[in-house]
C-alpha positions as CSV (number, residue, x, y, z in Angstrom):
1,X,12.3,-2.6,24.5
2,X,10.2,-3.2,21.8
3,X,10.2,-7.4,19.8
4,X,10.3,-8.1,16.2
5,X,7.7,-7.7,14.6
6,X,8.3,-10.4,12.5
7,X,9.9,-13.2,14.6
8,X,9.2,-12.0,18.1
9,X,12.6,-11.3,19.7
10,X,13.4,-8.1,21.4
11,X,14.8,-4.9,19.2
12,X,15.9,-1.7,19.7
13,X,15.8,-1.1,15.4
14,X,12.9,0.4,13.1
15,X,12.0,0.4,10.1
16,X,9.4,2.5,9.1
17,X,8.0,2.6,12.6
18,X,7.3,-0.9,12.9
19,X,10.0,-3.0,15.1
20,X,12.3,-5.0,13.4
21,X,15.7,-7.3,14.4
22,X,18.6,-6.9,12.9
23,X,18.1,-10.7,11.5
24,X,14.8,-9.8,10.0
25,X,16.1,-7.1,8.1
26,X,19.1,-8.2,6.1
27,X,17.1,-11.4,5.5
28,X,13.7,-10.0,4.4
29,X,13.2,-8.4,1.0
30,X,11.9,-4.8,1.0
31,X,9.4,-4.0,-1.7
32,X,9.1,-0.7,-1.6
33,X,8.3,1.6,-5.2
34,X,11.3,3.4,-6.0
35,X,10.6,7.6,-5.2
36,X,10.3,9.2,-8.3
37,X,13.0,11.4,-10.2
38,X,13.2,14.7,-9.9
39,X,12.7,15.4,-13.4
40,X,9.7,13.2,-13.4
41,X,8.4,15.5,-10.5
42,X,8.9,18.5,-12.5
43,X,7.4,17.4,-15.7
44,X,4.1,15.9,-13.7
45,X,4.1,19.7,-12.1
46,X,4.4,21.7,-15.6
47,X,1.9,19.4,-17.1
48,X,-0.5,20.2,-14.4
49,X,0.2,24.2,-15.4
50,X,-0.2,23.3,-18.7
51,X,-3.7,22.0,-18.5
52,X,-4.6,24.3,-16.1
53,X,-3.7,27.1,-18.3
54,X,-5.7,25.9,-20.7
55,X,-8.7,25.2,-18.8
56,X,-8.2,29.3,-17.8
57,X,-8.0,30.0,-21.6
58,X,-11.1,28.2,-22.0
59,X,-13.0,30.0,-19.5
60,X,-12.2,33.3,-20.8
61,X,-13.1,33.0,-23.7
62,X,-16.4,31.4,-22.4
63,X,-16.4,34.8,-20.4
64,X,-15.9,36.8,-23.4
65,X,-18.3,35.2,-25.6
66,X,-21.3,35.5,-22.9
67,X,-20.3,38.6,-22.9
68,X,-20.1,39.7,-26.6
69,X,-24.0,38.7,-26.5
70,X,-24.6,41.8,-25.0
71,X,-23.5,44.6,-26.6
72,X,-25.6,47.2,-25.4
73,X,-24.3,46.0,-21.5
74,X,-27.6,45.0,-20.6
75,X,-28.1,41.1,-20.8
76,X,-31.7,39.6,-20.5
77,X,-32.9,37.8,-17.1
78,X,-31.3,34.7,-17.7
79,X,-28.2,36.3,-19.1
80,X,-27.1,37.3,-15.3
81,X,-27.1,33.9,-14.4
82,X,-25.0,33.1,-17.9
83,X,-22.4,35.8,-16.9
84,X,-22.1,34.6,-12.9
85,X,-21.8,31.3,-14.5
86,X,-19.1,32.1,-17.0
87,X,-17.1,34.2,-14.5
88,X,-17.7,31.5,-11.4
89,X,-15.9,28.9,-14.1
90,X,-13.3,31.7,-14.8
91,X,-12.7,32.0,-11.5
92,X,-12.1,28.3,-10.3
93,X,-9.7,27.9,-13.1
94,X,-7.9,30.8,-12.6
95,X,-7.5,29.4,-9.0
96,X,-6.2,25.7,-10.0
97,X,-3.8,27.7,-12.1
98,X,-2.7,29.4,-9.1
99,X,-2.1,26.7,-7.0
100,X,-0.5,24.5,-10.0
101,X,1.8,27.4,-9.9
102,X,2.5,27.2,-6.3
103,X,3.0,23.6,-6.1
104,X,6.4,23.6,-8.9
105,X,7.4,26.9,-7.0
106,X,7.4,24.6,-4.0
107,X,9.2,22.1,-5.4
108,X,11.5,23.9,-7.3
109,X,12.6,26.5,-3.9
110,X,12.3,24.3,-1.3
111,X,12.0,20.9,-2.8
112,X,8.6,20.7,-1.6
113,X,7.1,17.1,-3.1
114,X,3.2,17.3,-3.2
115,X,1.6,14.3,-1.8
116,X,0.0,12.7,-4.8
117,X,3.4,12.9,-6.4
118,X,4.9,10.5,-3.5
119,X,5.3,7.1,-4.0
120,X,4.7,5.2,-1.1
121,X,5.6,1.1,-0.2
């Protein structure tokens, strides 16, 4: 049997993991952050789509302007680099759009709460 964490006598309760009496419960004051809504959830999840819809916009039109400079298709030495660069950036965005996609398809199927959106005591 495990004791109080708090005032040493023996327990068979816990809360959180951590032993506790019955005493020490009712009588201590649990400051814990309250979990947050679901609707705040959702919001924080379709703002993160939002921006990372916008950061994919961004990128393509990067894309497309490197490669509008080339209009015959062949870019000079340096332009390679410019279009890896451009369709690297593309790529990473298009990416954090997919998983900021995943994450409120998560949430919303199988009321999946990512991580950073816990609230912890």
């Amino acid at each position: 049997m495990a004791t109080c964490s708090h005032c040493g006598v023996e327990t068979e309760l816990y809360d959180g993991g951590v032993p506790l009496c019955v005493k020490c419960s009712t009588s201590r004051e649990v400051k814990r952050k309250p979990p947050l809504q679901t609707a705040q959830i959702r919001t924080a999840l379709v703002s993160q789509i939002v921006q990372a819809t916008a950061r994919v916009s961004a990128a393509n039109q990067k894309f497309s302007d490197v490669i509008g400079h080339y209009p015959s298709g062949l870019p000079q030495p340096d332009g390679v680099q410019r279009i890896k660069s451009a369709s690297n950036e593309l790529t990473v965005a298009r990416k954090e759009m997919m998983k900021a996609h995943k994450r409120l398809n998560d949430f919303i199927e199988d009321g999946i709460v990512p991580e950073d959106l816990k609230r912890s005591g």
